[in-house]
C-alpha positions as CSV (number, residue, x, y, z in Angstrom):
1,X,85.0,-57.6,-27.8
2,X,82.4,-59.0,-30.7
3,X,81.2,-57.2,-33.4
4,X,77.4,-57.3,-34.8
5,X,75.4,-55.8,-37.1
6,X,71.2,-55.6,-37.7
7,X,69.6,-54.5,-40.4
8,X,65.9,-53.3,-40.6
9,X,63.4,-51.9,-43.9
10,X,62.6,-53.8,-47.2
11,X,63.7,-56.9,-47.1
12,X,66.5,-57.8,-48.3
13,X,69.1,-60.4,-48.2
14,X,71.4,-61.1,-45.1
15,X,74.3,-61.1,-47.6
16,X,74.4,-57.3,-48.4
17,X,75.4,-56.7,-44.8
18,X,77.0,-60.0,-43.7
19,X,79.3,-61.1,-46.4
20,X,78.9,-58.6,-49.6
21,X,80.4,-55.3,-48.6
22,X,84.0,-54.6,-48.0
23,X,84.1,-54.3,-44.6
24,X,81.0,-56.8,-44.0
25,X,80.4,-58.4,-40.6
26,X,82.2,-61.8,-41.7
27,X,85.5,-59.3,-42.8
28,X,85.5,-57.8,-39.8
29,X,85.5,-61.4,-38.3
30,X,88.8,-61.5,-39.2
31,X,89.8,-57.7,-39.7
32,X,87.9,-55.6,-37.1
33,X,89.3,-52.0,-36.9
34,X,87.2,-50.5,-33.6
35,X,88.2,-52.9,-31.0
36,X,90.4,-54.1,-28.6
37,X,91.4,-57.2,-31.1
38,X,90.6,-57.6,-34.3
39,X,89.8,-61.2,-34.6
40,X,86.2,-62.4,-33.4
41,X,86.3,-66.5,-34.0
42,X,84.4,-67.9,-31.3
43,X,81.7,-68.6,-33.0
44,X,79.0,-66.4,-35.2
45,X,75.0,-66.3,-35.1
46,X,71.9,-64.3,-36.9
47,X,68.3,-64.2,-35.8
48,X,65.6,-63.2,-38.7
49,X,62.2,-62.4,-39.1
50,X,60.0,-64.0,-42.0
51,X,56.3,-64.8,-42.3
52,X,55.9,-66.2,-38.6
53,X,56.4,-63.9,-35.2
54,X,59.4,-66.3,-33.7
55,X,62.5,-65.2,-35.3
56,X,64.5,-68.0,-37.1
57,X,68.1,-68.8,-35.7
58,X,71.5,-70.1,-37.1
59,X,74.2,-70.6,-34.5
60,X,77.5,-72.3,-35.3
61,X,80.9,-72.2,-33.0
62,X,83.2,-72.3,-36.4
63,X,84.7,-68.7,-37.5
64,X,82.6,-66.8,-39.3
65,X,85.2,-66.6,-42.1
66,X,85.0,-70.5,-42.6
67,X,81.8,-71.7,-42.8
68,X,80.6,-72.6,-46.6
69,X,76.8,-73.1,-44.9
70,X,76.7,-69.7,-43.6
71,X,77.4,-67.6,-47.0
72,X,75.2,-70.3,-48.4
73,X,72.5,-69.5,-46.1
74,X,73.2,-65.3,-46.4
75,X,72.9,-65.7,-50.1
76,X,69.1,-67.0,-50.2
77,X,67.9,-65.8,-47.2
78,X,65.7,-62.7,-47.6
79,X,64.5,-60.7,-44.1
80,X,63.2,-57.5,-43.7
81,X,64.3,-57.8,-40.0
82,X,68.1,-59.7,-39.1
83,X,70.8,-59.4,-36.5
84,X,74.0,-61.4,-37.0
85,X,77.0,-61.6,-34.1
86,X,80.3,-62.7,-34.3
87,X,81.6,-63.2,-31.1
88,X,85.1,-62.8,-29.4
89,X,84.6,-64.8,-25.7
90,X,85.6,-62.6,-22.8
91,X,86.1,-66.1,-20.3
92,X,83.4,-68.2,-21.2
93,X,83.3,-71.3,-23.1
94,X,83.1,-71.4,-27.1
95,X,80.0,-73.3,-27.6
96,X,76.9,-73.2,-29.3
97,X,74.3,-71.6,-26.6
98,X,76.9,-69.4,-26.1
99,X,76.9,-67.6,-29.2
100,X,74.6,-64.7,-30.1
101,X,71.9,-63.7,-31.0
102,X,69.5,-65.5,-27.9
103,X,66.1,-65.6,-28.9
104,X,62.8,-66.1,-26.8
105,X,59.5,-65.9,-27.9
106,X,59.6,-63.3,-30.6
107,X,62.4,-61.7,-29.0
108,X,65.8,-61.6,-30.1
109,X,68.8,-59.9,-28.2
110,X,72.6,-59.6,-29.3
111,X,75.5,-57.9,-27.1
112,X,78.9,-56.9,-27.2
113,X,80.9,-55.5,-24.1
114,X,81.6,-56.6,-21.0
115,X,80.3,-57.1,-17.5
116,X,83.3,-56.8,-15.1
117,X,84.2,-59.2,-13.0
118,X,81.4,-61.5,-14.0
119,X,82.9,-64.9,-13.2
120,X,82.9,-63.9,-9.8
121,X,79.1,-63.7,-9.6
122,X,78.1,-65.8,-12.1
123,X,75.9,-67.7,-9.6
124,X,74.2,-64.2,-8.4
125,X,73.3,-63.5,-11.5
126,X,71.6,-66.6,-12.5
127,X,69.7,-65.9,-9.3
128,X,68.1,-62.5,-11.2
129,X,66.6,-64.6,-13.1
130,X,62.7,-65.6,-12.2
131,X,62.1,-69.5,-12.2
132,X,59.9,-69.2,-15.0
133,X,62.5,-67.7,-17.3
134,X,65.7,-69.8,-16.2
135,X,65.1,-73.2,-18.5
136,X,65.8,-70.6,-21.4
137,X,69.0,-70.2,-19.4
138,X,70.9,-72.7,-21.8
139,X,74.2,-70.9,-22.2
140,X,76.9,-69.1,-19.0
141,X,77.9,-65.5,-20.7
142,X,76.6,-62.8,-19.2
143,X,75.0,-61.0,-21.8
144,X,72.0,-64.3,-22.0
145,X,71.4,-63.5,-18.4
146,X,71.3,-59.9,-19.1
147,X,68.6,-61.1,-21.9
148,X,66.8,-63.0,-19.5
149,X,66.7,-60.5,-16.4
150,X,65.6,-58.0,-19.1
151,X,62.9,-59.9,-20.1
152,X,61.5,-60.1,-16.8
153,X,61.6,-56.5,-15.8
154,X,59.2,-56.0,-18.8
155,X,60.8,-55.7,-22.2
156,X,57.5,-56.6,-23.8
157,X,55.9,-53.5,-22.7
158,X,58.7,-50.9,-22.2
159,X,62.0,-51.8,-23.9
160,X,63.9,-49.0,-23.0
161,X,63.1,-49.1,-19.6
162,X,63.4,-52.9,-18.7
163,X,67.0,-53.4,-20.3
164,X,68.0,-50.0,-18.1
165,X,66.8,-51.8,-15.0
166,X,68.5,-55.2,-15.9
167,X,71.5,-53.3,-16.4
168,X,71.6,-51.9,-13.3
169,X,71.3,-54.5,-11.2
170,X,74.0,-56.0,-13.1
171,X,76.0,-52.6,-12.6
172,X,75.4,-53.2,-9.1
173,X,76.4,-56.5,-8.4
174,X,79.9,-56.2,-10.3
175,X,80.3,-53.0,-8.0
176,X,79.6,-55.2,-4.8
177,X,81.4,-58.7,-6.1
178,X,83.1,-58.1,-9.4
179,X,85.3,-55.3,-11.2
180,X,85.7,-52.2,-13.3
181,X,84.6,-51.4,-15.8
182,X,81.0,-52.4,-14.2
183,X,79.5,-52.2,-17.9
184,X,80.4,-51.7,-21.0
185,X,77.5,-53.1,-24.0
186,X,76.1,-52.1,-27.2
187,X,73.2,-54.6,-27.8
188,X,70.6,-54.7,-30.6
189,X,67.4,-56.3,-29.9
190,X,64.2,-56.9,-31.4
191,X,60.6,-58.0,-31.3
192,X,60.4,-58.3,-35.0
193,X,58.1,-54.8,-35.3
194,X,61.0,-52.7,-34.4
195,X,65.1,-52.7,-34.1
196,X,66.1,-51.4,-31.1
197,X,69.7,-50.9,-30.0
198,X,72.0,-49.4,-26.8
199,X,75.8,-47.7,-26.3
200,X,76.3,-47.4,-22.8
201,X,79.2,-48.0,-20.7
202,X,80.4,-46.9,-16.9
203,X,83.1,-45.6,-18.2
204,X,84.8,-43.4,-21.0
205,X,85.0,-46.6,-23.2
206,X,81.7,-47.3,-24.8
207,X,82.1,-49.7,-27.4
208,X,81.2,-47.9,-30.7
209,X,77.9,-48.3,-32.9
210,X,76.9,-46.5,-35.8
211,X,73.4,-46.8,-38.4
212,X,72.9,-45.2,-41.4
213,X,69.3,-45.0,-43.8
214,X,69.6,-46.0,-47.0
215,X,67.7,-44.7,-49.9
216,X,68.0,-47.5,-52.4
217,X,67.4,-50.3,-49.7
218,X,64.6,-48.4,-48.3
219,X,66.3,-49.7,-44.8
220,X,68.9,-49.0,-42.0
221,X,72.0,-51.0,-41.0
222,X,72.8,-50.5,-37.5
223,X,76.8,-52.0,-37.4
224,X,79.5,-51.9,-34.7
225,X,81.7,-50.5,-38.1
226,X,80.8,-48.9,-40.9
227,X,80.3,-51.9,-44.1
228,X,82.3,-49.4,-46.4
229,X,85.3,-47.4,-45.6
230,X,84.4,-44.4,-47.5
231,X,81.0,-44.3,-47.6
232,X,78.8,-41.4,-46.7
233,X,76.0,-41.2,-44.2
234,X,77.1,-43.4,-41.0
235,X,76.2,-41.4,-38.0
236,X,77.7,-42.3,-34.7
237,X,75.3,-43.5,-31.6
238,X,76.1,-41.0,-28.8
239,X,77.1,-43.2,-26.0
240,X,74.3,-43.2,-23.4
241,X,71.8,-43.4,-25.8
242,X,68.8,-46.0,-26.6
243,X,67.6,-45.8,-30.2
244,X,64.5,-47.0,-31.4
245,X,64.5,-48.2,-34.9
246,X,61.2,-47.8,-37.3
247,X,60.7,-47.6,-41.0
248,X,63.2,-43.8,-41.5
249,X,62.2,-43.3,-38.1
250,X,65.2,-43.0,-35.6
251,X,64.5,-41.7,-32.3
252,X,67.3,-41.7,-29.5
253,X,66.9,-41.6,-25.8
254,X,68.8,-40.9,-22.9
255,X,70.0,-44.3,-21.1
256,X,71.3,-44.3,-18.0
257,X,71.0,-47.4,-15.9
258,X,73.6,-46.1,-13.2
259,X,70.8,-43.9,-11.8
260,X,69.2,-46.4,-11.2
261,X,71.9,-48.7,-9.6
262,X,72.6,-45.8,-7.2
263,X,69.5,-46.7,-5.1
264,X,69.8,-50.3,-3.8
C-alpha cells in the first residue's frame, strides 16, 4: 500500500506537509504506521498548481527518503494546491510513469489500494479506455487506467460521479477475471479549483484517510496519517465517502460504485 497526502488553502510550501512535520509524508516513506508495510520506496511524485491551469509534476523512482533534489524542491516551492505520493508497487514495475500523481490536462489524480487480481486483466482494462485517451496511457498500474477511464466517464463535469462509474466497471471486471478484494482505493484528485478525495473499498478494509483545517495555514491537509502524532483536529473519512474540498468547505458524499457494478 502507498501513502499520500494533498494539501489545499493559502499557499504555502510543499515542505510543511512533505518533509517538515514529524510524521511527514517522506517519514512515513520509511516509517508508515496504517498499512500493511511500512516501507513505501518505489518511487515518490507531487503535482502542484501555480499561476498556469496544467499542474506542474516531479516524478523520480528513488525513495523518497533519499533524494537531495526533492527536499530541495519542497523547500522553495510554494502552491496553494499540491498532492504528493509515495508509492509501494503492488506487481508492477518501479519506473517513472509508474509513479503517482498522473496528470492530464489540468487534472491530477493519485491512488493508493488495490484492484484485485489486476494482472489478470490488465489487457481489458486498457480496453476501457477510449482511443482518444490511451496515448496518455504511458505507465501499466491500475490506478492510471482507473485515471483514464475516469476521465472519460466525465470527471470534468461531475467528479463524484464519473470516478464511481470508472470504479465499477473495474469492480466488475476483477469479479469476472480477477480477485478479492475487488477494490480497495483512497485517491485525491484535482482540477486545481478544488481537492477532491475518496475511501472506498469492497470490503471491511478501506485504506484509511483523514483531513484536518487549519487556522494558522488558512488550509486543509488531507493525509493517509496524521503529520503529527498528537495533534488535535484530524477527523477520519468514513469509508464510502467522496469529499469535496473548498476553501473551509468540506462536504462528504455517499460513494458507492458497487451499485452500480451490480447492473452489467
Amino acid at each position: 500500500m502507498c501513502r499520500w497526502a494533498a494539501y489545499t488553502g493559502e499557499p504555502i510550501f510543499l515542505e510543511e506537509i512533505i518533509s517538515r512535520p514529524g510524521h511527514s509524508l517522506i517519514h512515513q516513506s520509511h516509517c508508515a504506521t496504517q498499512c500493511h508495510t511500512a516501507i513505501n520506496a518505489d518511487g515518490f511524485g507531487i503535482a502542484w498548481y501555480g499561476a498556469k491551469p496544467e499542474p506542474g509534476l516531479f516524478r523520480d523512482v528513488l525513495p523518497a527518503w533519499s533524494d537531495p533534489n526533492l527536499k530541495s524542491l519542497t523547500a522553495q516551492v510554494q502552491s496553494h494546491l499540491f498532492l504528493a505520493h509515495v508509492r509501494a508497487s503492488t506487481g508492477t514495475a518501479t519506473s517513472r510513469n509508474n509513479c503517482h500523481p498522473f496528470t492530464h490536462g489540468r487534472w491530477s489524480f493519485m491512488h493508493n489500494g488495490q484492484v484485485g487480481g489486476y494482472e489478470s486483466f490488465r489487457r481489458d482494462a486498457d480496453m476501457m479506455i477510449p482511443e482518444a485517451l490511451y496515448p496518455h496511457r504511458k505507465g501499466a498500474t491500475d490506478s492510471e487506467a482507473l485515471f483514464l477511464v475516469a476521465l472519460a466517464e466525465g470527471l470534468d463535469d461531475d467528479p463524484r460521479g464519473a470516478l464511481e462509474r470508472a470504479a465499477a466497471r473495474f469492480i466488475r471486471l476483477a469479479r469476472e477475471k480477477g480477485a478479492a478484494p475487488h477494490l480497495r482505493m483512497t485517491a485525491a484528485l484535482s482540477d486545481g479549483k478544488r481537492l477532491y478525495a475518496v475511501r472506498y473499498a469492497t470490503d471491511a478494509a478501506a485504506p484509511s484517510l483523514y483531513h484536518r483545517w487549519s487556522d494558522s495555514r488558512k488550509g486543509r491537509a488531507v493525509v493517509s496519517e496524521p503529520l503529527e502524532a498528537e495533534e488535535v483536529g484530524w477527523e477520519e473519512v468514513p469509508a464510502y465517502s467522496f469529499c469535496t474540498f473548498d476553501g473551509e468547505t468540506a462536504m462528504v458524499e455517499d460513494f458507492m460504485p458497487c451499485r452500480l457494478a451490480a447492473v452489467a
